[in-house]
C-alpha positions as CSV (number, residue, x, y, z in Angstrom):
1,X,19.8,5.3,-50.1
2,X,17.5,5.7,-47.3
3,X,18.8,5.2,-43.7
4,X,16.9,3.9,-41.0
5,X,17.4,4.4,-37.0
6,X,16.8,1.4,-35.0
7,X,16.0,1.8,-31.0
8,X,16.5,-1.6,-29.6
9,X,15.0,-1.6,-25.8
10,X,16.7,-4.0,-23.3
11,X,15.1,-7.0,-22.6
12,X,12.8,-6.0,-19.2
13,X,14.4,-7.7,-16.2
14,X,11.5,-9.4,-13.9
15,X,12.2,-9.9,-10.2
16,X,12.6,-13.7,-9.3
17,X,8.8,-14.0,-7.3
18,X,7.0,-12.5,-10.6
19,X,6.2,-15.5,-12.1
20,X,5.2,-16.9,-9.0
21,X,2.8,-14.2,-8.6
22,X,1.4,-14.7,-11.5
23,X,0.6,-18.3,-11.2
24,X,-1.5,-17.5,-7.9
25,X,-3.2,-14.4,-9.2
26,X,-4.3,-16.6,-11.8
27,X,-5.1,-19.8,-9.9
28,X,-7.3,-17.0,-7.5
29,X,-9.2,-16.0,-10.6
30,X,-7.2,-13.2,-11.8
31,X,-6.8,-11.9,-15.2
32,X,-2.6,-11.1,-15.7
33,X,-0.9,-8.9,-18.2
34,X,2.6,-9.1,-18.2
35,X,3.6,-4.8,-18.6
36,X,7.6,-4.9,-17.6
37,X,8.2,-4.4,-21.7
38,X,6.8,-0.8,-21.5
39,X,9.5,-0.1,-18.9
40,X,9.7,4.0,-17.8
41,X,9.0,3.3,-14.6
42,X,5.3,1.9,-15.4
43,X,4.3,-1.2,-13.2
44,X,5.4,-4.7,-14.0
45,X,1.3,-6.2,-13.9
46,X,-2.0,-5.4,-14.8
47,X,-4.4,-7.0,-13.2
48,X,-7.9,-7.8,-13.2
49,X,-10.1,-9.2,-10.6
50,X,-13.9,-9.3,-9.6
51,X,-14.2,-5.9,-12.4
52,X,-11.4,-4.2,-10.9
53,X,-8.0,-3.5,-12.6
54,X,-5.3,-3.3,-10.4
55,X,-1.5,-2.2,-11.4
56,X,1.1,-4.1,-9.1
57,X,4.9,-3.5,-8.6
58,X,6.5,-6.4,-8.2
59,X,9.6,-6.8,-6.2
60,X,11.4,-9.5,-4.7
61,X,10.3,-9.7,-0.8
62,X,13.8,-12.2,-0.1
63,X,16.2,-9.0,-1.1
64,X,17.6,-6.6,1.6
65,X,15.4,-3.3,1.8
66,X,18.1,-1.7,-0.5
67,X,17.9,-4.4,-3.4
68,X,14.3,-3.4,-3.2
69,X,13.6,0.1,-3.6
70,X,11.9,1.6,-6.7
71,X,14.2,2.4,-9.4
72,X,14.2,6.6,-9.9
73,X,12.0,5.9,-12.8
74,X,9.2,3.8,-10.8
75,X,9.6,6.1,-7.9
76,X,8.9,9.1,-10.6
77,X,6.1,7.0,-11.9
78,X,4.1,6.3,-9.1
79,X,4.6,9.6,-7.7
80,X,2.9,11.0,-11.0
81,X,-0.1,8.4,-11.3
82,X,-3.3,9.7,-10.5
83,X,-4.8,5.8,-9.6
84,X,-4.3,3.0,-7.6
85,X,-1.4,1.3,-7.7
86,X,0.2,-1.4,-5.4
87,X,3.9,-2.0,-4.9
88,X,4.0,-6.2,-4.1
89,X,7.0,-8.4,-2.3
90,X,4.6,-11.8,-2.1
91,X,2.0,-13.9,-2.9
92,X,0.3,-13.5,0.2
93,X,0.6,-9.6,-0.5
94,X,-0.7,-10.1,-4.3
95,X,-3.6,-12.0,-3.3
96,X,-4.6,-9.8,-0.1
97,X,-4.6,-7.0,-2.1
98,X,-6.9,-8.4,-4.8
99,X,-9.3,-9.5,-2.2
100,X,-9.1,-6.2,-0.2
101,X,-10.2,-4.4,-3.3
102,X,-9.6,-1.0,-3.7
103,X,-9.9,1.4,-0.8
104,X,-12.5,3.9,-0.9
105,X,-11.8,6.1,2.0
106,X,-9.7,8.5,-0.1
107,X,-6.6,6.8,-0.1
108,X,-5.3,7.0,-3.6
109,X,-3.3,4.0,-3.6
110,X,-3.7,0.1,-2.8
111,X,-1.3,-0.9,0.1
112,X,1.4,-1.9,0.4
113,X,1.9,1.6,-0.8
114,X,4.4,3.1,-3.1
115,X,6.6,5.6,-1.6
116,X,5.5,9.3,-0.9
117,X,5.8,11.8,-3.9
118,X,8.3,13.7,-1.8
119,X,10.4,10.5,-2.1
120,X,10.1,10.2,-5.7
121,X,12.4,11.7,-8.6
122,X,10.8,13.6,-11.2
123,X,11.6,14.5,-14.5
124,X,11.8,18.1,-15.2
């Protein structure tokens, strides 16, 4: 008899504005793939605009700062990613960061900006 280990994963909890967000990316002319499943800390959104891919965060802009924060394993994540990626709390802040494109002055990350790696937990 042959036994077989199952790993079930947790359904991926979505902030409330996500969907939101993702009706206006879209109505803007976005591209949306929903990435919360992968879970580890990766973003919630890929996203794809004008030729550029963007990775977006999404958190709920209504909750108090605390309710807010990136989780240990997002913090960990984005402190390890060597792109651009955008923590977002709004349409307004989804959309302006599509149109603002990515920043080309050396900054490594789309703002509103994920905390500093200092900030950040890592794995060992």
């Amino acid at each position: 008899m042959s036994s077989t280990i199952r790993f079930v994963r947790r359904a991926a909890k979505v902030d409330a504005n996500q969907g939101e967000i993702v009706k206006a990316l879209r109505a803007h002319g976005a591209t949306v793939q929903s990435l919360a499943a992968v879970g580890h800390g990766c973003p919630d959104l890929l996203v794809g605009y004008q030729g550029v891919t963007y990775l977006m965060e999404i958190k709920d802009g209504s909750l108090p700062p605390s309710r807010k924060r990136l989780t240990p394993d997002e913090a960990a994540w984005h402190a390890s990613w060597k792109g651009l990626a955008a923590v977002i709390e709004s349409v307004d802040e989804a959309l302006a960061c599509i149109e603002k494109g990515p920043d080309t002055t050396g900054d490594s990350r789309l703002g509103p900006v994920s905390p500093a790696p200092s900030q950040a937990r890592r794995a060992n």
